[in-house]
ZADO-1210 file (C-alpha; in nm, 4 decimals, padded with zeros to 6 digits):
<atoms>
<atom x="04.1023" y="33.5919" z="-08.7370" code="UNK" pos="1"/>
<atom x="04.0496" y="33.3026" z="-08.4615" code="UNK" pos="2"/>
<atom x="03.7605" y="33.0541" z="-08.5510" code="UNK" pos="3"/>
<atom x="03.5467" y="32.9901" z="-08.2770" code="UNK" pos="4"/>
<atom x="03.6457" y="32.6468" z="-08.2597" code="UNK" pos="5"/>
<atom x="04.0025" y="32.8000" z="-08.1489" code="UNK" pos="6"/>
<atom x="03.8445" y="32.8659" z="-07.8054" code="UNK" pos="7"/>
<atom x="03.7242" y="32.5700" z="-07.5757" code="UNK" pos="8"/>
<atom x="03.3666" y="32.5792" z="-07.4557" code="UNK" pos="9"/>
<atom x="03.4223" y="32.4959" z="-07.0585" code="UNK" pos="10"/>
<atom x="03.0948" y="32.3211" z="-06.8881" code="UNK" pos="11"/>
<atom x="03.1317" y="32.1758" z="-06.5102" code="UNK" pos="12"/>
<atom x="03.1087" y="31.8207" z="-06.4825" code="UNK" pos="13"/>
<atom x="02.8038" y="31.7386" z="-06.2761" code="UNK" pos="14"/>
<atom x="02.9543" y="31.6768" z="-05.9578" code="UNK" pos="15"/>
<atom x="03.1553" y="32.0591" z="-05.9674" code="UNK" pos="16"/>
<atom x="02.8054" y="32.2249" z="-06.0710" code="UNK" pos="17"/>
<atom x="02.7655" y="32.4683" z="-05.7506" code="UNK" pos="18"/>
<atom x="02.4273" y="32.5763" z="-05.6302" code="UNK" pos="19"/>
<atom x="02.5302" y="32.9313" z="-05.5510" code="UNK" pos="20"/>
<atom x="02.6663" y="32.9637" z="-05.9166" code="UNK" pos="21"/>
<atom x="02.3326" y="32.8246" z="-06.0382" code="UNK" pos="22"/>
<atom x="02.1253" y="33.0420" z="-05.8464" code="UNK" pos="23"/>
<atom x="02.4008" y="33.3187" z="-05.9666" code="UNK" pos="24"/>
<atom x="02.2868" y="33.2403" z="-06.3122" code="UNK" pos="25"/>
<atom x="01.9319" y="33.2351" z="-06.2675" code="UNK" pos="26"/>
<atom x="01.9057" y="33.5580" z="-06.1081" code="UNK" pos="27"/>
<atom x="01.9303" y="33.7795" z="-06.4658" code="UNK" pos="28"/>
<atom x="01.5917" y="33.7725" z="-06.6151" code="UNK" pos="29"/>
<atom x="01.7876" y="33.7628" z="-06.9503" code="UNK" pos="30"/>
<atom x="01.8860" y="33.4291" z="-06.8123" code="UNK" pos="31"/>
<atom x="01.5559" y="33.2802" z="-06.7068" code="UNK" pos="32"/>
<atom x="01.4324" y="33.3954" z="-07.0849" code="UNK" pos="33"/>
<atom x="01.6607" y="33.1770" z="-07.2026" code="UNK" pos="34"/>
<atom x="01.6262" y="32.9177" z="-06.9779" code="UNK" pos="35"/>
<atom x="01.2351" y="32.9156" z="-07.0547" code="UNK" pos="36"/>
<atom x="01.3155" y="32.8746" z="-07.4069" code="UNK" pos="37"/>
<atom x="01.5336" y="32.5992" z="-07.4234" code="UNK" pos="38"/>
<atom x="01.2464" y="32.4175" z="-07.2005" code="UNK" pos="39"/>
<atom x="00.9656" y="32.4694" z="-07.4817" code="UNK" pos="40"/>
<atom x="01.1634" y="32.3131" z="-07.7278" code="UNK" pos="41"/>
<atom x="01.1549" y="32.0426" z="-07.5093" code="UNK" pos="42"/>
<atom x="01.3964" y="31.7445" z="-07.3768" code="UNK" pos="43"/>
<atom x="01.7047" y="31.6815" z="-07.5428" code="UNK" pos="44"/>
<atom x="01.6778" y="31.9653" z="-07.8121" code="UNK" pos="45"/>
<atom x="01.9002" y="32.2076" z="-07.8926" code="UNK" pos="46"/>
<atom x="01.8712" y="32.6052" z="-08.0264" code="UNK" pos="47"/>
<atom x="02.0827" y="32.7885" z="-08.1760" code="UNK" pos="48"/>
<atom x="02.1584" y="33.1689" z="-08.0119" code="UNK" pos="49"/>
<atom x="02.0065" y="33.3166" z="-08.3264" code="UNK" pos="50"/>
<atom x="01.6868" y="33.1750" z="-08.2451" code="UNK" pos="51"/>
<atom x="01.6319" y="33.3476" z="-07.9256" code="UNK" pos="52"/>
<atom x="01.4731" y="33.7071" z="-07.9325" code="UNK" pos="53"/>
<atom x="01.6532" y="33.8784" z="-07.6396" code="UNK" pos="54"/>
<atom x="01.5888" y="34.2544" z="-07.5625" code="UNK" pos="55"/>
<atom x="01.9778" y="34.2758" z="-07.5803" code="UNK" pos="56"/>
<atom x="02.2354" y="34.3219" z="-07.8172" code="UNK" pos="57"/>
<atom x="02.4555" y="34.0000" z="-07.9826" code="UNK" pos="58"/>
<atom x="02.7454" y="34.0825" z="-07.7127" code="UNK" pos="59"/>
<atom x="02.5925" y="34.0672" z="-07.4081" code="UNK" pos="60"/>
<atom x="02.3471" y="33.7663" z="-07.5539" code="UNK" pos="61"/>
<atom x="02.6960" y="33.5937" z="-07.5608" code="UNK" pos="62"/>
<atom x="02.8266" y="33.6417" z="-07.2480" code="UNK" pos="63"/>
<atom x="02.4460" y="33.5707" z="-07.0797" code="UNK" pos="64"/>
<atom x="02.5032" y="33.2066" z="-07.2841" code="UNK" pos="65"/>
<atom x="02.8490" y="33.1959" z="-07.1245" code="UNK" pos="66"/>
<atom x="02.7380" y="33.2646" z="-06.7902" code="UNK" pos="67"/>
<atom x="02.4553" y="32.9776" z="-06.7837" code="UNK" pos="68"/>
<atom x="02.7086" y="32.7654" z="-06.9452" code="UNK" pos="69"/>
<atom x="02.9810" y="32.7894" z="-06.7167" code="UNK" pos="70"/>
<atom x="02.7120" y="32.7862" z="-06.3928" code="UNK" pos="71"/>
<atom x="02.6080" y="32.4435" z="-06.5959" code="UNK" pos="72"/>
<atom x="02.2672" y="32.5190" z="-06.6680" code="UNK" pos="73"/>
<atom x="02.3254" y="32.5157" z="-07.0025" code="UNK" pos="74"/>
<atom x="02.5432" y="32.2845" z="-07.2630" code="UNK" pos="75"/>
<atom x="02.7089" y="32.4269" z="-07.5773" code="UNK" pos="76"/>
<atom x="02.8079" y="32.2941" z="-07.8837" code="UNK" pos="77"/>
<atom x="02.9262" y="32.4413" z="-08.1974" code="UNK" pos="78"/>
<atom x="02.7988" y="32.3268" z="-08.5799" code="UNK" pos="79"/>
<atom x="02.9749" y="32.5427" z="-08.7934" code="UNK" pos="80"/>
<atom x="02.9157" y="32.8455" z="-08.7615" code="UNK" pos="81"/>
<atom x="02.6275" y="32.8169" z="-08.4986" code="UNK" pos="82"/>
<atom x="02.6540" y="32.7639" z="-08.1285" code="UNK" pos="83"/>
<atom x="02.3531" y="32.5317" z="-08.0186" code="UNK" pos="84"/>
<atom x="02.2143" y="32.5333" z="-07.6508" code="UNK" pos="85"/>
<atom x="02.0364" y="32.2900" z="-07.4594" code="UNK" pos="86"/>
<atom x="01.9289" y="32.2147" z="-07.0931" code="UNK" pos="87"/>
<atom x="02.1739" y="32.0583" z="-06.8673" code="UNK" pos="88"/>
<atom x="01.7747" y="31.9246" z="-06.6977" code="UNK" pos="89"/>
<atom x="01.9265" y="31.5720" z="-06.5734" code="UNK" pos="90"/>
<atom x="02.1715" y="31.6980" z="-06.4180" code="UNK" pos="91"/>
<atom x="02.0200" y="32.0212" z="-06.2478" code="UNK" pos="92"/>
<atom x="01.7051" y="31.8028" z="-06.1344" code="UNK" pos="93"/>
<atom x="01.9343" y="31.5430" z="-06.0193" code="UNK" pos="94"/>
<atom x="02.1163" y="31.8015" z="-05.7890" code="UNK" pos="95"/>
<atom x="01.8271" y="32.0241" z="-05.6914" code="UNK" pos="96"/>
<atom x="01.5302" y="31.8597" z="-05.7385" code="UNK" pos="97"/>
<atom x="01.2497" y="32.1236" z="-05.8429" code="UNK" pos="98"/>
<atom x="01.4585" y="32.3837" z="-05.9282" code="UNK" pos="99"/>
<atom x="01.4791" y="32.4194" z="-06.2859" code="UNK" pos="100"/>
<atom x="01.1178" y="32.3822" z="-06.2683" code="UNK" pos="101"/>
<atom x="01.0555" y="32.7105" z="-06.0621" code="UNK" pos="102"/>
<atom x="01.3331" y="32.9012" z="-06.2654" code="UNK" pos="103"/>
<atom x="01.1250" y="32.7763" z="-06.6220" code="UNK" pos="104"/>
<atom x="00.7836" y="32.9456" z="-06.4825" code="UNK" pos="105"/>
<atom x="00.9900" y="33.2750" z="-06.3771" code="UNK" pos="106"/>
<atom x="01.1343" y="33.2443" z="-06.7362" code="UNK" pos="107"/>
<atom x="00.7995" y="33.2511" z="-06.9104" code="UNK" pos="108"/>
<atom x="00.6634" y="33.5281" z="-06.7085" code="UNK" pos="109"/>
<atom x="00.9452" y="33.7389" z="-06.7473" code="UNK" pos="110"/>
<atom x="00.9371" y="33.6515" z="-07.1655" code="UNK" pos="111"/>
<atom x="00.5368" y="33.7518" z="-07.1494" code="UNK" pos="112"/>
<atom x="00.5919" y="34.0948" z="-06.9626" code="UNK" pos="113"/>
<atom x="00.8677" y="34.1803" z="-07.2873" code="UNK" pos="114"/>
</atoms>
């Protein structure tokens, strides 16, 4: 069996983070949930995709991380056997100023209606 480690986690750089892949990525309420989340825990933290209580099951959670990640919205990191997520928020407020912001109050409405 592959470890996870066998498989590279790809994230843009800043300047190849497209705003039509970003809106892309923030268009699945899934997404904003987990885009909401990773704001409350607040700058510079990271969670772990266990910790998030998604209305879907482990496989598609997975490939919802791996579309944020790869829009660059999100950055990755595995510790063992965890992946941990945090909020590419520098880099997406640097590019579109405002944005994250209005995609973070979608993502808590859409988390209150579940």
């Amino acid at each position: 069996m592959a470890s996870r480690a066998a498989t590279a986690l790809v994230h843009p750089d800043r300047e190849d983070i497209r705003f039509t892949n970003v809106l892309s990525a923030l268009g699945d309420p899934v997404r904003l949930a987990i885009v909401a989340r990773l704001a409350e825990a607040g700058p510079g933290e990271e969670l772990a995709c266990t910790t998030f209580a998604l209305p879907v099951s482990k496989s598609t959670q997975s490939g919802h991380f791996k579309y944020l990640r790869e829009a660059g919205v999100i950055q990755q990191r595995d510790e063992g056997i965890r992946r941990m997520n945090s909020l590419r928020r520098a880099d997406l407020d640097a590019l579109f100023p405002g944005l994250l912001d209005m995609a973070i109050v979608q993502g808590r409405e859409v988390i209150a209606g579940w």
